[in-house]
TILUM-998485 format. One record per residue: residue number from 1; y, z negated, x of N, C-alpha, C, CB in turn. Coordinates in nm, 3 decimals. Glycine has a CB too. Example, Ala and Ser with C-alpha at 12.3 -4.5 7.8 and 13.67 -1.06 7.14 Angstrom:
 num    n_c2    n_c3    n_c1   ca_c2   ca_c3   ca_c1    c_c2    c_c3    c_c1   cb_c2   cb_c3   cb_c1
   1  -0.569  -0.780   1.319  -0.450  -0.780   1.230  -0.330  -0.780   1.320  -0.447  -0.905   1.131
   2  -0.225  -0.708   1.285  -0.106  -0.714   1.367   0.003  -0.787   1.290  -0.060  -0.572   1.408
# end
This chain:
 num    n_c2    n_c3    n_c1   ca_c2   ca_c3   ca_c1    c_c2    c_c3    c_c1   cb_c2   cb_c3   cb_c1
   1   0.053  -0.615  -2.752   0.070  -0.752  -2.795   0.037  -0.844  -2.676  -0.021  -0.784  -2.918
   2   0.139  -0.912  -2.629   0.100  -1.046  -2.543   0.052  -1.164  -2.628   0.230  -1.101  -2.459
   3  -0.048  -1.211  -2.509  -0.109  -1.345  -2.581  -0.006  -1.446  -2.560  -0.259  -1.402  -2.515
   4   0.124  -1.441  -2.463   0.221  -1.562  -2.517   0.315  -1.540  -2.588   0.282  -1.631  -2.430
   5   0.294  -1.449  -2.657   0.416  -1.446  -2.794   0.308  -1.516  -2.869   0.486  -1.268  -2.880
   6   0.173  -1.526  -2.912   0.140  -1.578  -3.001   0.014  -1.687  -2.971   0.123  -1.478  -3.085
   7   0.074  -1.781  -2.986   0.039  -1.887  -2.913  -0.078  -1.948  -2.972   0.144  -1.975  -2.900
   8  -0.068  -1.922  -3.117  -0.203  -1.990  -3.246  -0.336  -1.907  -3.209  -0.160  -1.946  -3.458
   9  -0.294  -1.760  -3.139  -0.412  -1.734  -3.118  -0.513  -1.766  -2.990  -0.400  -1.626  -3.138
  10  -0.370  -1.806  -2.884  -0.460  -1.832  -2.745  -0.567  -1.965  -2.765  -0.342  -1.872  -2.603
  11  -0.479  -2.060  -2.885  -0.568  -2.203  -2.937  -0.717  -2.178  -2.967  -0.505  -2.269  -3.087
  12  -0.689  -2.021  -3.087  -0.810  -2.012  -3.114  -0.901  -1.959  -3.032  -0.816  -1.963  -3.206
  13  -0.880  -1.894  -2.937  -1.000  -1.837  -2.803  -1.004  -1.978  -2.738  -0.934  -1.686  -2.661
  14  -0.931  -2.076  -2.695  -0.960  -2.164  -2.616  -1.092  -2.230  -2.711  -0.827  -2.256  -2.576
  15  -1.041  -2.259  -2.850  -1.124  -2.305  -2.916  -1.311  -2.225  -2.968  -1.025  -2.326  -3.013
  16  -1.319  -2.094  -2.932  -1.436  -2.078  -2.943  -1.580  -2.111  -2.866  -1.419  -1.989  -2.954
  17  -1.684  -2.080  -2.889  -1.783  -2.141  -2.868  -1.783  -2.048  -2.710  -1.906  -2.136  -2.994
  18  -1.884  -2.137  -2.658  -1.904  -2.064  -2.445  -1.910  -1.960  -2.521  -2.072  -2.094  -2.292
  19  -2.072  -1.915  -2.593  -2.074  -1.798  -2.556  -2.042  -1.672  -2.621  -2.163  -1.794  -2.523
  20  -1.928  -1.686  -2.731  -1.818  -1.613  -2.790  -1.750  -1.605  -2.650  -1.730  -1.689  -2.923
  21  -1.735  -1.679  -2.632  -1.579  -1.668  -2.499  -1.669  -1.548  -2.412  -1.530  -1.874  -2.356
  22  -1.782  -1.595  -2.344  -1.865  -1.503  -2.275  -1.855  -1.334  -2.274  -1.987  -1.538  -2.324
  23  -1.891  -1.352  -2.461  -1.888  -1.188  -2.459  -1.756  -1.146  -2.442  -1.941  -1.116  -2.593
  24  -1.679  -1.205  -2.540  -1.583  -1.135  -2.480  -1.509  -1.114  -2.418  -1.551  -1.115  -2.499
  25  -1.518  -1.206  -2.278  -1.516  -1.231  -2.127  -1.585  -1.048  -2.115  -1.641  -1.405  -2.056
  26  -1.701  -1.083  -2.131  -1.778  -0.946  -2.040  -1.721  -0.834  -2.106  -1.966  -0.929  -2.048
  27  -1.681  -0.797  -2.224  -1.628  -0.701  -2.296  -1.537  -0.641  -2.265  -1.604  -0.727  -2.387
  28  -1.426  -0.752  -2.246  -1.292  -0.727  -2.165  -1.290  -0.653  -2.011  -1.230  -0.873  -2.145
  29  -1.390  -0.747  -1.921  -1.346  -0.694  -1.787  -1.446  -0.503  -1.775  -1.413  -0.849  -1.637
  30  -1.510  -0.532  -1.873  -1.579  -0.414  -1.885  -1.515  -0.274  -1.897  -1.652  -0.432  -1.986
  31  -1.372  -0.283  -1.982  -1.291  -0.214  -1.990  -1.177  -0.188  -1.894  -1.266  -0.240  -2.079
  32  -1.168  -0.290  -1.770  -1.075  -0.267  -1.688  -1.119  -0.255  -1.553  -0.985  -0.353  -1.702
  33  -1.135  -0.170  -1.475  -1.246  -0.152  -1.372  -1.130  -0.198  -1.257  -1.333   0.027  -1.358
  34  -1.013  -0.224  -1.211  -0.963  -0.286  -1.142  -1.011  -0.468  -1.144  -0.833  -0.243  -1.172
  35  -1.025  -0.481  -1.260  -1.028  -0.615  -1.283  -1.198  -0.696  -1.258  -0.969  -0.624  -1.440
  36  -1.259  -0.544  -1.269  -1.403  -0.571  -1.280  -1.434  -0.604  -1.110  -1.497  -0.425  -1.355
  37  -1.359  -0.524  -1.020  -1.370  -0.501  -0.888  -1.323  -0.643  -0.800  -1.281  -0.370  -0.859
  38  -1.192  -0.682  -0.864  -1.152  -0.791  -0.847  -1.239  -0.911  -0.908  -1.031  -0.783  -0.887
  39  -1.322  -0.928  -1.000  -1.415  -1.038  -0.979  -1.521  -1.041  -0.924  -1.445  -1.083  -1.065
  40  -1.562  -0.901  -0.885  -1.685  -0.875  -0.813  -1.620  -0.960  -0.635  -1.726  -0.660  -0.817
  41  -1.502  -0.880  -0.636  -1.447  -0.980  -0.476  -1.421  -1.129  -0.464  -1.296  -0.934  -0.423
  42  -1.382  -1.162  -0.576  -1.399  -1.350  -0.557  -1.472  -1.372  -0.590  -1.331  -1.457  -0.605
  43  -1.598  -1.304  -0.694  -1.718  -1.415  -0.710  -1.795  -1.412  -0.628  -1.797  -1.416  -0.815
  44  -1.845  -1.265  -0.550  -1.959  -1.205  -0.424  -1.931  -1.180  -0.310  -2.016  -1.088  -0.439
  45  -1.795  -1.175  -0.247  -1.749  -1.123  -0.125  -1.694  -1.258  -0.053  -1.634  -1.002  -0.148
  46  -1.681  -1.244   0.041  -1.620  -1.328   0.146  -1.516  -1.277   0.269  -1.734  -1.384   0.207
  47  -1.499  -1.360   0.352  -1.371  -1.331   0.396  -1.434  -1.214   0.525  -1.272  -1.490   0.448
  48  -1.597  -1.154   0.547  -1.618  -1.047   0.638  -1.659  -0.929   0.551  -1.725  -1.082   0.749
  49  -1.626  -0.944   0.453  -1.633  -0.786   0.349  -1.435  -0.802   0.331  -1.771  -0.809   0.118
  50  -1.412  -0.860   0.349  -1.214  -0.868   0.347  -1.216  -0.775   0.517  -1.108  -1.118   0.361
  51  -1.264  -0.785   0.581  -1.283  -0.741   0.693  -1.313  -0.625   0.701  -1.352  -0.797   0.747
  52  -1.454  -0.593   0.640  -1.503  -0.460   0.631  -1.406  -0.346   0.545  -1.645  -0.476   0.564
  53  -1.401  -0.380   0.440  -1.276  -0.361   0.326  -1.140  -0.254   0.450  -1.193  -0.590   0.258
  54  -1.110  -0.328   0.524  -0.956  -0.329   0.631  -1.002  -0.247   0.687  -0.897  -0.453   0.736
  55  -1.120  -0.282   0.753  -1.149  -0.174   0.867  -1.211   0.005   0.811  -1.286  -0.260   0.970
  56  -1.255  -0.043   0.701  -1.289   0.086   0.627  -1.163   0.172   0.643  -1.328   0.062   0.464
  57  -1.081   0.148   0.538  -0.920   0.205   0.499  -0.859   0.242   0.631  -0.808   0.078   0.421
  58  -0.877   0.145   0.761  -0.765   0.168   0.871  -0.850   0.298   0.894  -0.736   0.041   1.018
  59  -0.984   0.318   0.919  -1.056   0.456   1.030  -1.065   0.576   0.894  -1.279   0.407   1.124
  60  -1.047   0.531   0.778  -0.994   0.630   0.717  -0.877   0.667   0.736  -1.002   0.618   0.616
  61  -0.762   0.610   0.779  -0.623   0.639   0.773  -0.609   0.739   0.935  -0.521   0.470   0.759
  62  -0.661   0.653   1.040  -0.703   0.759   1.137  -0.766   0.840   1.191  -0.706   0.753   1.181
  63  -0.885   0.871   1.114  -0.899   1.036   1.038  -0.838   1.071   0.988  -0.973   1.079   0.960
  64  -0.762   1.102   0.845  -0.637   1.194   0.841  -0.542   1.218   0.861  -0.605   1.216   0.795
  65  -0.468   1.124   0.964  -0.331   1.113   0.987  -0.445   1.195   1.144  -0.212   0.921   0.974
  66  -0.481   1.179   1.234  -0.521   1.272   1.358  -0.566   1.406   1.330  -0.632   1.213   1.436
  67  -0.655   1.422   1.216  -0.684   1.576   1.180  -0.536   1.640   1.106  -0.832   1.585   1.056
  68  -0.406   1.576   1.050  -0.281   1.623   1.037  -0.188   1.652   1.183  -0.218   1.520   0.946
  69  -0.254   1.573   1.240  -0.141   1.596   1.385  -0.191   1.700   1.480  -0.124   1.448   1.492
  70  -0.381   1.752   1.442  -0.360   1.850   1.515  -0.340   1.964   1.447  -0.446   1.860   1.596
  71  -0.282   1.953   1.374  -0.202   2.062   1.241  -0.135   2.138   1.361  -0.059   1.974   1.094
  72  -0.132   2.264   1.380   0.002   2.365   1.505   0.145   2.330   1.387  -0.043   2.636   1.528
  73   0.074   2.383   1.246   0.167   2.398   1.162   0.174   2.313   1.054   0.165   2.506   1.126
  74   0.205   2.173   1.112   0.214   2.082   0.987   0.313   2.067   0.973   0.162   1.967   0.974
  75   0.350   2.005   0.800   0.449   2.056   0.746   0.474   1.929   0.678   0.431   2.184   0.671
  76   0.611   1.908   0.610   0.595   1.762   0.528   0.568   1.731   0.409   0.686   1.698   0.525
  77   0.550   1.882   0.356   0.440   1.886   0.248   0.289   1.804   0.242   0.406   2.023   0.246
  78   0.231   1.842   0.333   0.134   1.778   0.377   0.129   1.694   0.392   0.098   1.795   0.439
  79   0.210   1.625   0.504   0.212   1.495   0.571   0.221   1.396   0.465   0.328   1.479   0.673
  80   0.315   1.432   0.311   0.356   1.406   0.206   0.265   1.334   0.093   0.401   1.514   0.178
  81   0.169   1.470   0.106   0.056   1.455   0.021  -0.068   1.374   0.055   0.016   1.574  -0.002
  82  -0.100   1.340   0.182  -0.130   1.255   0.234  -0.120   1.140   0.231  -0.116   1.271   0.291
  83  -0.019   1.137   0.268   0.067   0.995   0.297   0.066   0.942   0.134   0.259   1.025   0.374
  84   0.084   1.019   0.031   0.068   0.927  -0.059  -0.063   0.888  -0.136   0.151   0.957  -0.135
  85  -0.161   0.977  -0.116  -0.347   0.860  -0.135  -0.338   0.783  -0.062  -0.515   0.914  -0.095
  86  -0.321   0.802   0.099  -0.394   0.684   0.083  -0.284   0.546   0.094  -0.515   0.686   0.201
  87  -0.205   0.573   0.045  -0.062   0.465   0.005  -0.162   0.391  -0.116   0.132   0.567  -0.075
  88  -0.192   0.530  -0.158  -0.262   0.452  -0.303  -0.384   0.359  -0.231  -0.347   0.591  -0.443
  89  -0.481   0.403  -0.177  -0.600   0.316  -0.150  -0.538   0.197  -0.099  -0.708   0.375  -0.048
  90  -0.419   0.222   0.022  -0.343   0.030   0.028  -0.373   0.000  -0.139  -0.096   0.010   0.074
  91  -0.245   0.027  -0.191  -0.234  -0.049  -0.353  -0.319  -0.092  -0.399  -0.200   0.014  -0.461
  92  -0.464  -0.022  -0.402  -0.558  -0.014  -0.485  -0.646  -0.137  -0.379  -0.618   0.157  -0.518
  93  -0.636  -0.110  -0.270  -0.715  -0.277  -0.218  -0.639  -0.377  -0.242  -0.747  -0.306  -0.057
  94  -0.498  -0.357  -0.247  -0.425  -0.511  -0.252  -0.460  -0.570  -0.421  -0.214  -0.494  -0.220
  95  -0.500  -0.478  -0.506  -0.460  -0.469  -0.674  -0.625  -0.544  -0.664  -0.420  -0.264  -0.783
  96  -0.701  -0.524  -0.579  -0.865  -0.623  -0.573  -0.837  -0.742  -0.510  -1.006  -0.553  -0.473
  97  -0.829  -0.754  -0.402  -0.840  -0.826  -0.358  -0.698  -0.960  -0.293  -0.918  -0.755  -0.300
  98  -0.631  -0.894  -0.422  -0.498  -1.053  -0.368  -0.443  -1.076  -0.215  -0.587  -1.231  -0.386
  99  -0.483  -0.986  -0.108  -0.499  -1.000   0.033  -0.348  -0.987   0.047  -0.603  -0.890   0.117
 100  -0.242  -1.071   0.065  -0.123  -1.026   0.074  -0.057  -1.018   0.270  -0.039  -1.137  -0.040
 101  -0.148  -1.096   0.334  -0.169  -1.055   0.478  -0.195  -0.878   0.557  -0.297  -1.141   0.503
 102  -0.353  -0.898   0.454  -0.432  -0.746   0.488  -0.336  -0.622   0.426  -0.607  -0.735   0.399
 103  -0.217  -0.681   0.319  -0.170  -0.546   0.260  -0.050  -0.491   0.360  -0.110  -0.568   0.092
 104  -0.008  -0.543   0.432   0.142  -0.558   0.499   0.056  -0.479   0.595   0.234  -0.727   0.546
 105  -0.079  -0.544   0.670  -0.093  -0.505   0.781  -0.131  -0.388   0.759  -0.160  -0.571   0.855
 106  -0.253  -0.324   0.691  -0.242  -0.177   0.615  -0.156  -0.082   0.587  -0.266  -0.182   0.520
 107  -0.044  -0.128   0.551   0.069  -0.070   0.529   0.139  -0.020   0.668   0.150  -0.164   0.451
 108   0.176  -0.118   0.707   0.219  -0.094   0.899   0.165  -0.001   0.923   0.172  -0.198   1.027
 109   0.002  -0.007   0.952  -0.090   0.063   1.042  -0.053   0.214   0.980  -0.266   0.007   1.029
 110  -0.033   0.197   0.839  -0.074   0.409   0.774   0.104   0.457   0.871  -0.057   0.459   0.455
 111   0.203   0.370   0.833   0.295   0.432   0.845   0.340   0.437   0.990   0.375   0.390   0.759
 112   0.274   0.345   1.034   0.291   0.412   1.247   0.157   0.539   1.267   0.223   0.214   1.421
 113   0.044   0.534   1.177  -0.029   0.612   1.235   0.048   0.780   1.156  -0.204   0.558   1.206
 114   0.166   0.765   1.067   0.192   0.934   1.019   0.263   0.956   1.088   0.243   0.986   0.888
 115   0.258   1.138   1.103   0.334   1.175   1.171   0.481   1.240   1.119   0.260   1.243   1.235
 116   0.559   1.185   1.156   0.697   1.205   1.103   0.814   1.318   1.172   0.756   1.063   1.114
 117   0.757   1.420   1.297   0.810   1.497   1.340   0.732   1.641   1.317   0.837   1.450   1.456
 118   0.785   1.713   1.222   0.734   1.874   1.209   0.799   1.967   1.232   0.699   1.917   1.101
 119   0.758   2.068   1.211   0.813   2.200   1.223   0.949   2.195   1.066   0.652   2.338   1.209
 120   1.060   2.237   1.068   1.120   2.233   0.953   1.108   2.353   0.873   1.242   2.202   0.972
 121   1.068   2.350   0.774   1.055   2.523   0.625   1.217   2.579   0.724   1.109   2.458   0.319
 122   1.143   2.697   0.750   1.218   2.798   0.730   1.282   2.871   0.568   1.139   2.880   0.801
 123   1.220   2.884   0.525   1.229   2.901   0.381   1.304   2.832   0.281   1.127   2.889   0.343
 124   1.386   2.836   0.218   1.457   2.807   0.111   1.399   2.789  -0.012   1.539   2.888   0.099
 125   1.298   2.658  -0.015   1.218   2.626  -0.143   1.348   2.529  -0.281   1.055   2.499  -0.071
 126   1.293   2.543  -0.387   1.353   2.456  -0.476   1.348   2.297  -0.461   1.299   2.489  -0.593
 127   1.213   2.268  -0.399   1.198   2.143  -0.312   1.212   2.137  -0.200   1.102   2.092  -0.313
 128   1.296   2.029  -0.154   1.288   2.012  -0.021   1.224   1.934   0.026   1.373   1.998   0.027
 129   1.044   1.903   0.059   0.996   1.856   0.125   1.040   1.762   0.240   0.949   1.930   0.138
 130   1.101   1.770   0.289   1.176   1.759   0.447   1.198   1.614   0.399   1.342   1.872   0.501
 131   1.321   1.643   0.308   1.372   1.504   0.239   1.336   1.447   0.162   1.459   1.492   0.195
 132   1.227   1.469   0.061   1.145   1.383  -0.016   1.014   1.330   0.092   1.092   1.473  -0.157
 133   1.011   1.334   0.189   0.897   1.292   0.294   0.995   1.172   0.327   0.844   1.414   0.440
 134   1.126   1.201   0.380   1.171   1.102   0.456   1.262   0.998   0.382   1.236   1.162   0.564
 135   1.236   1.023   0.270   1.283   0.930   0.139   1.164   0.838   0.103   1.324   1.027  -0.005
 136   1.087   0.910   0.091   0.985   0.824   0.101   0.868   0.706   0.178   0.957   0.879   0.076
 137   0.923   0.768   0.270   0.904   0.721   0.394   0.965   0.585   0.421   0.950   0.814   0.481
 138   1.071   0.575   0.424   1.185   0.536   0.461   1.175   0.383   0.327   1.319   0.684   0.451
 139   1.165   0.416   0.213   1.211   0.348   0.098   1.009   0.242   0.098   1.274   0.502  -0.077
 140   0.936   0.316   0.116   0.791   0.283   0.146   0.806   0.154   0.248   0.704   0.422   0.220
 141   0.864   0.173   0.366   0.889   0.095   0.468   0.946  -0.043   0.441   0.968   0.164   0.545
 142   1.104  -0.032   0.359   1.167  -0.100   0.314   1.046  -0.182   0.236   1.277  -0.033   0.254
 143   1.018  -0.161   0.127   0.895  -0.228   0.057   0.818  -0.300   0.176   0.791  -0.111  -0.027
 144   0.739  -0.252   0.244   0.655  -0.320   0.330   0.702  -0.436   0.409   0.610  -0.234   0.411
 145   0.888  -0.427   0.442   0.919  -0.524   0.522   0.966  -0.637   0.410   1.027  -0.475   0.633
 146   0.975  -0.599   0.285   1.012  -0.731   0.177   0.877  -0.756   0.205   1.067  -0.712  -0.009
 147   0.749  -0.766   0.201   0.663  -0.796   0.183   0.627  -0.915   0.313   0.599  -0.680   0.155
 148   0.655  -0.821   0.394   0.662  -0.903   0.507   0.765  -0.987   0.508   0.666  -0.836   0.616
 149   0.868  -0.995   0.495   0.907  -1.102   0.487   0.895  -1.248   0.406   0.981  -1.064   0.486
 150   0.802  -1.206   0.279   0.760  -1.335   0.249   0.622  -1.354   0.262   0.799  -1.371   0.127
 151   0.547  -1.271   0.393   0.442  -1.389   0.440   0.492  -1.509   0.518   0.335  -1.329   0.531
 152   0.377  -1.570   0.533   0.436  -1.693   0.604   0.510  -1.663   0.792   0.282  -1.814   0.605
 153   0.611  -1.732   0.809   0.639  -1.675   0.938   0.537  -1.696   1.068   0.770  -1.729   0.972
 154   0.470  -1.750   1.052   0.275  -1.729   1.149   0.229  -1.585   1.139   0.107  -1.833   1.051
 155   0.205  -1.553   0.991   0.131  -1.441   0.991   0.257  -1.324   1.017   0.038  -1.430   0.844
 156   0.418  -1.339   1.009   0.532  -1.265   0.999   0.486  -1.208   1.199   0.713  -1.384   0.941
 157   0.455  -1.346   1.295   0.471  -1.334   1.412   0.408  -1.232   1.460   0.449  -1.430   1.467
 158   0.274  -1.282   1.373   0.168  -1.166   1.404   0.138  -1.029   1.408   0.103  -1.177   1.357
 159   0.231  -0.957   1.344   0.270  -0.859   1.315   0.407  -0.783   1.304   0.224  -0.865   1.243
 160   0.453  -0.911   1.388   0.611  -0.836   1.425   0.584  -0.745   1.558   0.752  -0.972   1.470
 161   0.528  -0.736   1.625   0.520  -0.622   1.730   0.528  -0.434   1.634   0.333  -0.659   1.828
 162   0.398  -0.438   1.541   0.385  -0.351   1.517   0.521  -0.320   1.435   0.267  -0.343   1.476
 163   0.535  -0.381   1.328   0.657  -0.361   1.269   0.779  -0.317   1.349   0.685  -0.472   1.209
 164   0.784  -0.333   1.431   0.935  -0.324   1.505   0.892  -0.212   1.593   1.001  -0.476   1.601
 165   0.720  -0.155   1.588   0.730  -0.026   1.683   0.738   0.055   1.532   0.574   0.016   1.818
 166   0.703   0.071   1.437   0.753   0.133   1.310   0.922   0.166   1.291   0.708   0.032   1.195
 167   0.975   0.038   1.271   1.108   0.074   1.283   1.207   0.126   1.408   1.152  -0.023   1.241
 168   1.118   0.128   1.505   1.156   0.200   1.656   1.146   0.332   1.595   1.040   0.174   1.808
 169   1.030   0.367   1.545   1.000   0.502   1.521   1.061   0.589   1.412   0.877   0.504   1.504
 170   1.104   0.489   1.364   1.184   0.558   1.263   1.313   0.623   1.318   1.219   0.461   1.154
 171   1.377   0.548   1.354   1.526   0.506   1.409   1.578   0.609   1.520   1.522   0.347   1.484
 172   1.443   0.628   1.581   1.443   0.710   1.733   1.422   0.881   1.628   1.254   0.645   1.886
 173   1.403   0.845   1.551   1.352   1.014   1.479   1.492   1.074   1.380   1.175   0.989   1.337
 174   1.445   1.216   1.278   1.495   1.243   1.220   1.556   1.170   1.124   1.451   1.304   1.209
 175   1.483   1.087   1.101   1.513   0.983   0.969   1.642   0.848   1.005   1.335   0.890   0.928
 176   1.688   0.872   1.087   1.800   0.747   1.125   1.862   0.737   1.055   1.884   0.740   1.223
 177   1.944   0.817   1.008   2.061   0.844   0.921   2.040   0.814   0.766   2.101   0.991   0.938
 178   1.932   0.804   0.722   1.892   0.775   0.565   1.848   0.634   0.627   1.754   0.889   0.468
 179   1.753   0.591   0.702   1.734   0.524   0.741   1.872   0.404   0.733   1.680   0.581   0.835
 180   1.969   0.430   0.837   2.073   0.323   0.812   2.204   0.353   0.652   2.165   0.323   0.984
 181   2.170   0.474   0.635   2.205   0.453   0.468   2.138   0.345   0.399   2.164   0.579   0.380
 182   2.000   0.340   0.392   1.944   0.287   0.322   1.933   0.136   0.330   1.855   0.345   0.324
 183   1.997   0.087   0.483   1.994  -0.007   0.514   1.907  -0.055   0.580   2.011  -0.049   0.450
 184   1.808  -0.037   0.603   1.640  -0.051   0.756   1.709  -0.088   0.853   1.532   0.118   0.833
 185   1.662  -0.196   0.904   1.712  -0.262   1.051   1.636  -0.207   1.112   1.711  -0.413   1.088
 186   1.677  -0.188   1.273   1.631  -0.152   1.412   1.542  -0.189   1.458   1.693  -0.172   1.496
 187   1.573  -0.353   1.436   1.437  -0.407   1.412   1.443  -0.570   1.432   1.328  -0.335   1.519
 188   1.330  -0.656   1.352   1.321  -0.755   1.284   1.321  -0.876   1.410   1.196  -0.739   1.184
# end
């Protein structure tokens, strides 16, 4: 049930007493621990825990993307499975903290720091890894550059270097060809 299909009831919460509203203010966010996290960041944090936050995630991202590359035998299974936590931990900081700057730049950083050249399966699996890595990859990217494109073009400047060594890297690799299927420019 949405509260704007029914509009008599949003009257009546506007209309209850503070501390009716209160509880079940606290009741509510109690049950949604994204949401709980996200008021803990605008009511207690400031813009050098937005900082700490970034820098956490980035030296996590290069710890496992460097302990994958000195893989002899990494595979895109891996690289795969990887690549998509901590995709999630981006999501999951942008889903706190509203940071629509810090999410682009996060994003950039995981996908220049993976490694996108392996050894190819010899083997004849029912999945093909190979191409669900570089589908994903590829379609991940796309996302990141809509994103980027509607920051403001200041913060777009700021981060057009890296972006355009991303889409270098793509372009120069296996992935060109889905890549300009998919439509990914060369670069921005």
């Amino acid at each position: 049930m949405k509260l704007s299909e029914h509009k008599e009831l949003k009257l009546e919460i506007l209309a209850l007493a503070p501390k009716e509203k209160d509880k079940l203010l606290l009741r509510l966010v109690a049950k949604d621990k994204v949401l709980t996290e996200h008021l803990h960041f605008l009511l207690l944090e400031d813009e050098s825990n937005l900082r700490d936050r970034v820098e956490a995630i980035k030296a996590q991202i290069l710890q496992i993307m460097e302990n994958l590359s000195s893989n002899k035998n990494l595979n895109a299974k891996e690289v795969l499975t990887n690549l998509r936590k901590l995709a999630k931990q981006v999501n999951h900081n942008f889903r706190v903290t509203k940071a629509a700057y810090e999410d682009v730049d996060l994003r950039i950083f995981l996908f220049n720091q993976t490694p996108i050249d392996f050894k190819t399966s010899a083997f004849s699996s029912y999945k093909n890894h190979e191409q669900m890595f570089v589908t994903y990859f590829i379609k991940s990217t796309l996302i990141t550059l809509r994103k980027f494109y509607k920051l403001h073009e200041d913060l777009q400047f700021d981060l057009q270097v890296e972006m355009n060594k991303l889409l270098t890297k793509i372009h120069k690799g296996r992935a060109k060809e889905i890549a300009y299927d998919l439509g990914l420019p060369e670069q921005i």
